[in-house]
C-alpha positions in Angstrom: 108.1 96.4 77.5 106.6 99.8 76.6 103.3 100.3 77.4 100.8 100.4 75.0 99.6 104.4 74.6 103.7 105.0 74.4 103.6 103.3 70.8 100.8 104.7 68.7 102.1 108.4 70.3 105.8 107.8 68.6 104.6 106.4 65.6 102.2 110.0 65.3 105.1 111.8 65.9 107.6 110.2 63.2 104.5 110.2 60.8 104.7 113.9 61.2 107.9 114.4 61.0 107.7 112.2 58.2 105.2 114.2 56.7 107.1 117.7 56.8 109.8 116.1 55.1 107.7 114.7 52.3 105.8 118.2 52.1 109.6 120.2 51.8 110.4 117.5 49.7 107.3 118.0 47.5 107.9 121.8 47.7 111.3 121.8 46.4 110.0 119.4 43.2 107.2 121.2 42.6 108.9 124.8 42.8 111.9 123.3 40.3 110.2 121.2 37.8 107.6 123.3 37.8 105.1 121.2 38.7 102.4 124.3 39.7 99.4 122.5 41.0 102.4 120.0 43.3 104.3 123.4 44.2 100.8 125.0 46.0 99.5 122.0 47.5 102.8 121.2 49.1 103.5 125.3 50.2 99.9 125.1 51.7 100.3 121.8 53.7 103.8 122.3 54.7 102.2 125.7 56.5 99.7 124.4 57.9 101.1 121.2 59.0 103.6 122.9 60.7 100.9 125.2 62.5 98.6 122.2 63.7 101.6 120.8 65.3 102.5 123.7 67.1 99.3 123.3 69.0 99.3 119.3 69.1 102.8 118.1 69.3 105.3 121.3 70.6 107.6 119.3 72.1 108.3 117.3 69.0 109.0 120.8 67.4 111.5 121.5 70.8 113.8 118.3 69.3 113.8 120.0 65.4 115.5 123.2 67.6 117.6 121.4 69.0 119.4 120.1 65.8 118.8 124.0 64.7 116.1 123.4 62.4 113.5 125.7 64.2 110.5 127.1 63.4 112.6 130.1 61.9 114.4 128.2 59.5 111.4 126.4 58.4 109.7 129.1 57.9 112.6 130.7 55.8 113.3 127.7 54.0 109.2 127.3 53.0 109.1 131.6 52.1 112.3 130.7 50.2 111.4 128.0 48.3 108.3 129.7 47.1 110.3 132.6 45.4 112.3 129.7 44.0 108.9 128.6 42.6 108.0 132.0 41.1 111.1 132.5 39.3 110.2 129.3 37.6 106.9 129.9 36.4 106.2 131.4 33.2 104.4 134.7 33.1 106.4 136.5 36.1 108.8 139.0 35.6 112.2 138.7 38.5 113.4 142.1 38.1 109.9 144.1 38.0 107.8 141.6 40.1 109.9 139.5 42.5 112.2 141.8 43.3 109.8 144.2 45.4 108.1 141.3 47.0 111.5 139.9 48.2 112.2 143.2 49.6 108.8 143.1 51.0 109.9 139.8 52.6 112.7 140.4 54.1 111.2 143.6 55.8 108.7 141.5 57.7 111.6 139.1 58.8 113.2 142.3 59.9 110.0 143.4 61.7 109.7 139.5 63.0 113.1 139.7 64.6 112.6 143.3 66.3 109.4 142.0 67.8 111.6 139.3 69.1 113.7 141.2 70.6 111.1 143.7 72.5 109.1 140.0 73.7 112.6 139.0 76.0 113.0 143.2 77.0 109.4 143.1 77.9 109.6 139.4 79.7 112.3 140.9 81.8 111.1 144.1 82.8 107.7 141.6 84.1 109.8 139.2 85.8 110.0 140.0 89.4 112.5 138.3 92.1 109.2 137.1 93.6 106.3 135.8 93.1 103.0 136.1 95.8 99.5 134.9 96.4 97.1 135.7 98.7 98.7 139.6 99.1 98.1 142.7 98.0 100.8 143.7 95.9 99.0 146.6 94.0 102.3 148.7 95.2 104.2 147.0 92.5 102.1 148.4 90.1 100.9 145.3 88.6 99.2 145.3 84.7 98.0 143.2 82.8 99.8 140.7 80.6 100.8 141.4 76.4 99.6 139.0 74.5 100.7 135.8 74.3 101.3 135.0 70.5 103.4 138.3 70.8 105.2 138.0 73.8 105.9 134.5 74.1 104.7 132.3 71.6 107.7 133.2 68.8 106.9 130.4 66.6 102.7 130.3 66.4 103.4 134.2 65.8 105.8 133.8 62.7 103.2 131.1 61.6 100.2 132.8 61.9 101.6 136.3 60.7 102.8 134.4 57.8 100.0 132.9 56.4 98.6 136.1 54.4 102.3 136.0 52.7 101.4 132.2 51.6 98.5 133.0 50.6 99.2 136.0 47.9 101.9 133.8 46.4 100.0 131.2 45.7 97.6 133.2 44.2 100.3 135.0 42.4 101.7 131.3 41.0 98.0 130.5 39.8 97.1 133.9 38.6 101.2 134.6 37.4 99.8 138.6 39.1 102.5 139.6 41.5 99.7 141.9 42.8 98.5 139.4 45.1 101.4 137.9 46.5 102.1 142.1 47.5 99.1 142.1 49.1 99.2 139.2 51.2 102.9 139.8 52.0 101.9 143.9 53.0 99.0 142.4 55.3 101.6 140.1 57.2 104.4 143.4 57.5 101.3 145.3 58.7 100.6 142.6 61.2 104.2 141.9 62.5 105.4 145.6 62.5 101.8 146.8 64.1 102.2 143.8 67.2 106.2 145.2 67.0 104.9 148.7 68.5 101.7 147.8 70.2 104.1 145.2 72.4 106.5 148.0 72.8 103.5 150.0 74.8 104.5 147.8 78.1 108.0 149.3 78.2 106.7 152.9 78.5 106.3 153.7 81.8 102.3 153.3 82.2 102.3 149.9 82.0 105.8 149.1 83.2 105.9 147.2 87.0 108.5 148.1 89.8 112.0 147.2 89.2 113.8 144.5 91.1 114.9 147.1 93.8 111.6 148.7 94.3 109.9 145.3 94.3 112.5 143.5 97.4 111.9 147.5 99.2 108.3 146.5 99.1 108.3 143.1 100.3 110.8 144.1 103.2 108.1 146.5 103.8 104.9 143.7 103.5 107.4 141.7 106.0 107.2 144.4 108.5 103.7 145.0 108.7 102.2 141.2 108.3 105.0 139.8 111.0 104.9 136.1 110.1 106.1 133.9 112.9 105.5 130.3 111.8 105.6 129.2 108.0 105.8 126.0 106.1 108.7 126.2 103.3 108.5 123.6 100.1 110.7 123.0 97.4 109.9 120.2 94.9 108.4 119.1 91.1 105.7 119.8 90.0 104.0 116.2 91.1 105.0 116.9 94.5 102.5 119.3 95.5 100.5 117.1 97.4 103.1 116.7 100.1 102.5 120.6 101.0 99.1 120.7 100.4 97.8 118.1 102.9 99.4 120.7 105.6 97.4 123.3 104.3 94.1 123.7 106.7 97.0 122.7 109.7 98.8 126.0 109.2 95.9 128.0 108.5 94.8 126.9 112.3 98.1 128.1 114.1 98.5 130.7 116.5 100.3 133.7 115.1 100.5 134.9 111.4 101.2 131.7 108.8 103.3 132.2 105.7 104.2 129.7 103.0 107.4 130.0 101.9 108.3 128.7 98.4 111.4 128.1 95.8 110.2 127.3 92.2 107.5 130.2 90.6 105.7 127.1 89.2 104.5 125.7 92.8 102.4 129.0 93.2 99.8 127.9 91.0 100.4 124.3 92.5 99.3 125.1 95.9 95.3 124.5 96.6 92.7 127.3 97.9 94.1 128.5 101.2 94.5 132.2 102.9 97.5 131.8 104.1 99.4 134.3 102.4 102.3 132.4 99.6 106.0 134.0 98.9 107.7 133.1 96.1 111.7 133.4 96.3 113.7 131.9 94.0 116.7 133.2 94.9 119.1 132.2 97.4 120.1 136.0 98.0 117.0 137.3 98.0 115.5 134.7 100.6 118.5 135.6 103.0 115.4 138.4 103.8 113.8 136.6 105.8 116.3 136.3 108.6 115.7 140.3 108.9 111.6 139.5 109.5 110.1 138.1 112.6 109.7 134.8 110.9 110.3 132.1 113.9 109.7 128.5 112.5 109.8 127.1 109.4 107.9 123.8 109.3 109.2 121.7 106.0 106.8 118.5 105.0 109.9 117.1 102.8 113.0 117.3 101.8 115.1 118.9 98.8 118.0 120.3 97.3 117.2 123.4 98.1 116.1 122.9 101.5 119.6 123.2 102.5 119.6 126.7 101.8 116.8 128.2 104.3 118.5 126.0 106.9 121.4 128.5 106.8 119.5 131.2 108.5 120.1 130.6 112.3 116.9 133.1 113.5 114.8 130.6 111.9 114.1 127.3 114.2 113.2 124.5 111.7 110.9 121.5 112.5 110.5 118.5 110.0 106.8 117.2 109.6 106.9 114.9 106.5 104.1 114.5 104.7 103.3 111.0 106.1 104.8 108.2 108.3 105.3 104.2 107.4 107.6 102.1 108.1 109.6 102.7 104.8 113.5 103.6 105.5 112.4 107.0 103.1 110.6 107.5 107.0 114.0 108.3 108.4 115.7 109.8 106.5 119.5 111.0 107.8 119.2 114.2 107.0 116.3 114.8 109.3 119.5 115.6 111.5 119.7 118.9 109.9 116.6 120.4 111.6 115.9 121.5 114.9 113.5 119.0 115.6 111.4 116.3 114.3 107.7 116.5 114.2 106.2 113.0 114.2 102.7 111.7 115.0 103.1 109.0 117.7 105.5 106.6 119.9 106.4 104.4 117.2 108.2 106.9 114.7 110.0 107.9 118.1 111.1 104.4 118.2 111.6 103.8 114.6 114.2 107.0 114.4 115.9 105.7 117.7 116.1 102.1 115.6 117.7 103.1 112.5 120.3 105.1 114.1 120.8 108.1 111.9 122.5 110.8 114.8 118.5 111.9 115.3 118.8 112.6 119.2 115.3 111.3 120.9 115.5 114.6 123.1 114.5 116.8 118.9 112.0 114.3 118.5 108.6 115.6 119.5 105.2 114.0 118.9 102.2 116.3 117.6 100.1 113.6 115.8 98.6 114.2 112.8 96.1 116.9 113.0 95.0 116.6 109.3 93.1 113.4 110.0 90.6 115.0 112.2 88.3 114.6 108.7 88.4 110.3 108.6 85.1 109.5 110.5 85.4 106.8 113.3 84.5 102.7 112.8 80.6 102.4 113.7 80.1 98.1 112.9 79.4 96.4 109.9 78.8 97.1 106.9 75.0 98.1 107.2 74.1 97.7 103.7 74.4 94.8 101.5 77.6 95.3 99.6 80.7 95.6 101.7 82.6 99.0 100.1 86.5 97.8 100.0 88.7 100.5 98.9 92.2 99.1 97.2 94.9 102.3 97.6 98.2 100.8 96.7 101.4 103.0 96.7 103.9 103.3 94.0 106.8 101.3 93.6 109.8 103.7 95.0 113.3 104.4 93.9 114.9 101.2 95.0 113.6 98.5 93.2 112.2 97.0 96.3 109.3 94.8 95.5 107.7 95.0 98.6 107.6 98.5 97.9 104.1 98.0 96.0 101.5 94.9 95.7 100.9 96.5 92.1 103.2 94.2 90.2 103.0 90.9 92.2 99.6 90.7 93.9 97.4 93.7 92.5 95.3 91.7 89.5 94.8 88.6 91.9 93.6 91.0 94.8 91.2 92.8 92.6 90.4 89.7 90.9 89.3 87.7 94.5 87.2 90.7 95.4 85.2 90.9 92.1 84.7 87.4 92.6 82.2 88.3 95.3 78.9 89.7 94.2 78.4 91.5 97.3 81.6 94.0 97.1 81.9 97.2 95.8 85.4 98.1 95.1 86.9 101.6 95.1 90.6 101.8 93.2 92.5 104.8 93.8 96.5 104.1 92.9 98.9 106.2 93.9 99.0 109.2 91.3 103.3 108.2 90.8 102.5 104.1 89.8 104.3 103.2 86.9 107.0 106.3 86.8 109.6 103.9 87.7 108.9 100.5 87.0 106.5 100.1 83.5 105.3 96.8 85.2 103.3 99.1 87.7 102.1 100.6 84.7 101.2 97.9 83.2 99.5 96.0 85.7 97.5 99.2 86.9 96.1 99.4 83.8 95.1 96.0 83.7 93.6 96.1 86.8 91.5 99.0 85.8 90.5 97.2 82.5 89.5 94.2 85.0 87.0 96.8 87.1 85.8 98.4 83.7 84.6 95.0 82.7 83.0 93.9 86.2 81.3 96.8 85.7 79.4 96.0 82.9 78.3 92.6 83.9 76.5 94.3 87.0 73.1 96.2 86.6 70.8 97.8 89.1 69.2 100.8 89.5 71.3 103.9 89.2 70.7 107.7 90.7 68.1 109.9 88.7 69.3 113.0 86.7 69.4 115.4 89.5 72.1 113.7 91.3 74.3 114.1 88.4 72.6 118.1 88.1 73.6 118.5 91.7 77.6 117.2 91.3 77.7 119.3 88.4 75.9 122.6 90.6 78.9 121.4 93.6 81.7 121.3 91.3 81.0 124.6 89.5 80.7 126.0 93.1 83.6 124.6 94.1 85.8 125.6 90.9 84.5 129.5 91.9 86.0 129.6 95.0 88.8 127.2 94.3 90.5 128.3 91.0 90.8 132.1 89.2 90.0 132.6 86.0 92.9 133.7 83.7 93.0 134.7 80.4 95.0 132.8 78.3 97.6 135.6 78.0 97.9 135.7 81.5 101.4 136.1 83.3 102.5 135.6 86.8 102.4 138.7 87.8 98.9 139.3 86.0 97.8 136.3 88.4 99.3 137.8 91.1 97.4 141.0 90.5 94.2 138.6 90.5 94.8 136.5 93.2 95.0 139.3 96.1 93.7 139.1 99.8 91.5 136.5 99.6 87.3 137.7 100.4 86.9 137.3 104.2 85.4 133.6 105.5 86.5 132.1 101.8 88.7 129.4 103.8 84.9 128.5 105.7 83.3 128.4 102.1 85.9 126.0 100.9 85.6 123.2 103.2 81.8 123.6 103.7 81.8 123.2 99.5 84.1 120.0 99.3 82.1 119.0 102.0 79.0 119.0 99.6 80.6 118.1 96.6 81.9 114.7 98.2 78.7 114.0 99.5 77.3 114.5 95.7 80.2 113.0 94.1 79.1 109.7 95.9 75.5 109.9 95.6 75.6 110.9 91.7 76.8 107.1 91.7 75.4 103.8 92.0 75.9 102.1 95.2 77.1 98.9 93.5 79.3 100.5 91.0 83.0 99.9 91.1 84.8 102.8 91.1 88.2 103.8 89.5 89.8 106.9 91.3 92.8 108.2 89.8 91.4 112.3 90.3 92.5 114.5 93.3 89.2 114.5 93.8 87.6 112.8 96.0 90.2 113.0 98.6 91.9 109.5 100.1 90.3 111.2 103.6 87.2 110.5 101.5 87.9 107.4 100.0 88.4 106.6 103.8 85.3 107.5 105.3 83.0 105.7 102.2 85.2 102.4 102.7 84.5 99.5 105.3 87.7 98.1 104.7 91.0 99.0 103.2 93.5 97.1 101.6 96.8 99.1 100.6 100.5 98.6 101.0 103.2 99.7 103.7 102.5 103.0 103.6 101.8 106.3 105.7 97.8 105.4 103.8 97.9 102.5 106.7 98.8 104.8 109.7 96.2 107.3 108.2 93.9 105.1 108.0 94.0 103.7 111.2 92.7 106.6 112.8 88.9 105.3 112.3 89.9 102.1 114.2 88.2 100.1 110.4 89.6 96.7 109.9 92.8 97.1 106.9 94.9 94.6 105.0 98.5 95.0 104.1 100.0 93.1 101.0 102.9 91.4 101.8 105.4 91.3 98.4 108.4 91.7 100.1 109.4 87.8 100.2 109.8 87.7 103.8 107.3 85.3 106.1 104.7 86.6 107.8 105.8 86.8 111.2 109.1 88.9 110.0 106.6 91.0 108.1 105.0 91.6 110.7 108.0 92.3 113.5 110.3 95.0 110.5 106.7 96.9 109.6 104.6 97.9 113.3 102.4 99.4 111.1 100.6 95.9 109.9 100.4 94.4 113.3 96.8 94.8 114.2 96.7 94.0 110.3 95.6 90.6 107.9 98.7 90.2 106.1 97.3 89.0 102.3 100.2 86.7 100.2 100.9 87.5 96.5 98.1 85.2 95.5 95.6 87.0 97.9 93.7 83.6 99.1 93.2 85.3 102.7 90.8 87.6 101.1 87.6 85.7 101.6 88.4 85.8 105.5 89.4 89.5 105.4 85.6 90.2 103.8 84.3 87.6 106.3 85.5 89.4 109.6 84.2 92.8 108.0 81.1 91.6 107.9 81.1 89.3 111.0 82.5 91.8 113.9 82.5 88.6 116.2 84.8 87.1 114.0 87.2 90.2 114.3 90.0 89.2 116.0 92.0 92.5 115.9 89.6 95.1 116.6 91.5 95.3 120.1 94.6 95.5 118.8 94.1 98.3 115.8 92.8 100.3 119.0 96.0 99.9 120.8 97.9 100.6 117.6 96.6 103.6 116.8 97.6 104.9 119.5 101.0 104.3 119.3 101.4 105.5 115.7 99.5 108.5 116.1 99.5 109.2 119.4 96.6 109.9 122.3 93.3 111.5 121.6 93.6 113.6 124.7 94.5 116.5 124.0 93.4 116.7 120.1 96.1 115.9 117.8 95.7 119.6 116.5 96.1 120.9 120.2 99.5 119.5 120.3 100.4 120.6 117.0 100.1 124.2 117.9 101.8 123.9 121.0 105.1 122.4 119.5 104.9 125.4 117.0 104.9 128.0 119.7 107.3 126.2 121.9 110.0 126.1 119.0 109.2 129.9 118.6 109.8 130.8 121.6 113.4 129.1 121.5 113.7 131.2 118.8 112.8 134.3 120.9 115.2 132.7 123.2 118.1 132.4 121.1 118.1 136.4 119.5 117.5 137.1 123.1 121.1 135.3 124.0 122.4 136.5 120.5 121.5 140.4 121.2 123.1 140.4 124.6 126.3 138.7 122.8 126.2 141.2 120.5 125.4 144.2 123.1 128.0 142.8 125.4 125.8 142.5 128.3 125.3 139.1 130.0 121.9 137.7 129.5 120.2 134.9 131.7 121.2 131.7 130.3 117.7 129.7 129.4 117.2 125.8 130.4 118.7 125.3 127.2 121.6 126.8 127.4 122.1 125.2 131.1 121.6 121.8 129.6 124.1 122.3 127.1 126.8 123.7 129.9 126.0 120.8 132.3 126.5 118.2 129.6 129.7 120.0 128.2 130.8 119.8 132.0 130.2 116.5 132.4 132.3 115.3 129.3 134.9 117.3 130.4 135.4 115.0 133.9 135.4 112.1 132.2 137.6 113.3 129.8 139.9 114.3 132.9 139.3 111.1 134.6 140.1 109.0 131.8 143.7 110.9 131.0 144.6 110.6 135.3 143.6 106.8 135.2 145.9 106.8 131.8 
């Protein structure tokens, strides 16, 4: 069943397409009959309808272009049907009056369609075969953007430039003075023909940016002097940014000189405040460069299409992090093969990979931790307070259909449901950002779990923080937005934000985390402390959401493993149909968990053992498996991180070392590796020979 905001939005849409029917309709009636005062009301509405939906409702515009009924055509079917209308009314003479302003007409369609035509020369001449942030590309001669309504916005142009031409003929059909309709129709060819040249100002040569061979010279050049030896490539849509961006402050903390290597021009903006520098390349051939650069590992946090194509450049070692661990098959996936090696947190992803059997040899498989957690503050007792702060973080419901995948459908609304129940929670919401793109039940049921928290809210009272707590977010937030986002003119292109978004100011990556720092801490003290709380922002964090919780209750999901770094007592929903005790021996991940039932009757005891430690049975046990998820504490997670990344590079030192003296014809030392490989080859070859003599 659709959901319910999906309805009301369709039936606005086919109102207004209903409407710009009725208003051609109208037009053509009033412009035959002629009905004079029908014929202007219907010219003027049909205009202006047509313009308000070019800011509300473009897409519905996209489907009239695709059944060629663009904003061209109705344009020149509305400038059309008002000349039909003049020739109608008394008073106006065709041959002496209408004829010049039909000329007149058709010149500013000629002057529309030359603009036209210099927008895509001058789009092209500022597209580059890259796209970078966080680097000085001043070389490339970088300018400022045209205009948008003239370089990209086609139909809002037409629109706009046309309403002077609507407006002299219908003072021309009330007034039956071709005068005006001249007038108005001279301003809009002054308008269209003066935007026609001042847009052809970017093709002369002042304000025209290096050319496709200059601009790969110059960042052949950029990767000779910056020497990047360990990057993190992503490829993905536009909701997937999240899977990059929690490796963000990890990178920046390598040894060596980080790069982020990306695929779609899009992503760029994507990517949150970091000072690592970003490359662009959307092109296969013109990422084949990077083989020719010192680049030595390429760390990839997921998988996609297009990953395929960076693994073709052998000088590059490849590690695969992910961008989270559960006990979900998507955890091991087959074509982890295809890398190097495998980055994963702890012992039991080892195991897990060596389980599902997918030609992932345990010898590529190295464990680093996860150095991003370093953030989620440790478990320090009971809750101190009254109110016991349970944060509900469900995942989505996945490609498969699984219903085990999410507790959303079957157990959300009687989880949240048993925890309002109890006057002394506070509950924090934050479902995943993807709920409901599959499966409309998700939907559904989140947002009937949200209308469930809106209304427990307003049957609770209490004192609430005084105005300078809400002064003091709002202080945080603008501080953070300054150091966190640029400011771009509307009219701005990607190689205008490129120009802006340069080297990044010395010790901004400090300033960053020292401000989301601050604005967390004001974020949750601008609130009440017995205020449910619906989180469906980026902001705050799940790191956050972590720290201000004093129990979680979420899904099978890498949110559990993270999660288990603070050692807090967690709750796993168990939807999948299977008993407990199977639940518990196909996820690890829930062992040292309380498994709650669709109907959520265990969570009384859950909040019961939160706030009664003595009556915490698994506190032992989420010790022991933490450990073997994410690994020891000794040496820091981030420790071991970097020291995987510079053992992979030097293997790749190691490997142009072998492939130089190949090349040279000289006989290099053969490295451990290579040794390995020889004795094992050696030793297949016996028993190959020892199985034909016994034959």
């Amino acid at each position: 069943m659709p959901s319910a905001g999906i309805v009301p939005r369709r039936a606005v849409q086919l109102a207004a397409l209903f409407a710009m029917m009725v208003a051609f309709t109208a037009q053509l009636l009033g412009a035959l009959l002629p009905v004079i005062p029908l014929f202007i009301a219907a010219s003027v509405v049909n205009l202006g309808l047509d313009l308000v939906l070019q800011h509300k409702q473009p897409g519905l515009l996209a489907v009239l272009g695709r059944i060629r009924f663009d904003v061209t055509v109705r344009q020149l079917l509305r400038d059309m049907l008002i000349l039909v209308g003049l020739l109608h009314i008394d008073g106006i003479n065709p041959l002496e009056e209408q004829a010049p302003l039909t000329i007149t007409l058709l010149l500013f369609y000629g002057t529309h369609f030359v603009c036209q035509a210099v927008a895509v020369l001058v789009r092209r001449t500022r597209s580059l075969p890259f796209v970078t942030r966080n680097i000085d590309a001043s070389a490339l001669r970088l300018t400022d953007a045209p205009p948008r309504i003239l370089s990209r916005q086609t139909g809002r142009r037409l629109l706009r430039f046309s309403v002077p031409t609507t407006t002299g003929m219908m003072l021309t059909a009330i007034t039956t003075d071709a005068f005006w309709g001249g007038i108005g129709l001279a301003v809009s060819l002054a308008l269209s023909a003066g935007g026609t040249l001042y847009l052809g100002t970017w093709l002369l040569p002042k304000k025209r940016v290096a050319n496709e061979k200059q601009a790969l010279e110059w960042l052949d050049n950029w990767l000779t002097e910056y020497r990047p030896t360990v990057g993190m490539y992503f490829s993905g849509g536009s909701s997937s940014a999240y899977q990059a961006n929690m490796w963000l402050s990890t990178l920046a903390d390598l040894d060596g000189n980080p790069i982020i290597v990306l695929r779609e021009r899009f992503m760029v903006q994507k990517i949150e405040a970091t000072d690592v520098p970003i490359v662009c390349i959307p092109k296969v051939a013109n990422l084949m460069r990077l083989e020719h650069s010192t680049l030595k590992v390429l760390l990839h946090p997921a998988n996609s299409g297009k990953t395929s194509q960076i693994l073709r450049i052998p000088s590059i070692k490849h590690a695969f992090t992910n961008h989270g661990e559960s006990d979900k098959l998507s955890s091991c996936n087959p074509y982890a093969k295809a890398y190097d090696e495998v980055w994963v947190a702890g012992p039991a992803a080892r195991d897990r990979y060596q389980l599902a059997d997918i030609g992932v040899e345990d010898k590529d498989v190295i464990e680093v931790g996860r150095p991003q957690l370093a953030p989620i503050q440790p478990y320090t007792g009971a809750p101190a307070g009254r109110l016991t702060t349970v944060l509900y973080a469900p995942t989505w419901e996945g490609w498969d259909g699984n219903p085990g995948n999410t507790s959303v459908i079957l157990a959300g609304e009687n989880i949240v449901r048993e925890l309002l129940a109890d006057e002394n929670v506070r509950l924090l919401y934050k479902p995943h950002p993807m709920t409901g793109s599959v499966d409309p039940r998700a939907g559904a049921a989140n947002t009937r779990i949200q209308a469930m928290i809106t209304e427990a809210n307003v049957r609770r009272s209490g004192a609430r923080p005084g105005p300078e707590a809400a002064a003091e977010l709002a202080r945080c937030t603008e501080e953070l937005n300054a150091l966190t986002t640029s400011a771009f003119r509307k009219s701005a292109d990607e190689l205008e934000r490129m120009r802006l978004q340069g080297t990044p100011e010395e010790g901004r990556a400090a300033a960053v985390a020292a401000a989301v720092t601050a604005w967390e801490a004001a974020y949750w003290n601008s609130f009440p402390e017995w205020e449910h709380r619906i989180i469906t922002t980026a902001r705050p964090g799940i790191f956050s959401c972590f720290n201000e919780a004093d129990v979680l209750i979420s899904d099978v999901s890498s949110v559990v493993s993270d999660y288990l770094t603070s050692e807090k007592p967690y709750a796993v929903a168990n939807t999948s149909g299977m008993t407990e005790d199977d639940f518990r021996v196909n996820f690890p991940t829930v062992r040292a968990a309380t498994i709650l039932t669709p109907e959520a009757a265990e969570v009384a005891g859950l909040l019961d053992a939160v706030r009664n430690p003595e009556k915490d049975t698994l506190a032992a046990e989420r010790a022991e498996l933490k450990e073997h998820l994410l690994g020891p504490s000794d040496p820091p997670s981030s420790v071991r991180f970097n020291q995987a990344a510079l053992a992979l590079c030097t293997k790749a030192d190691e490997r142009r070392i072998r492939m130089e003296n190949r090349l040279s014809g000289i006989p290099g030392q053969r490295s451990q590796e290579d040794v390995d490989t020889s004795e094992t080859a050696e030793k297949q070859d016996n028993g190959a020979s020892d199985a034909t003599a016994a034959v």
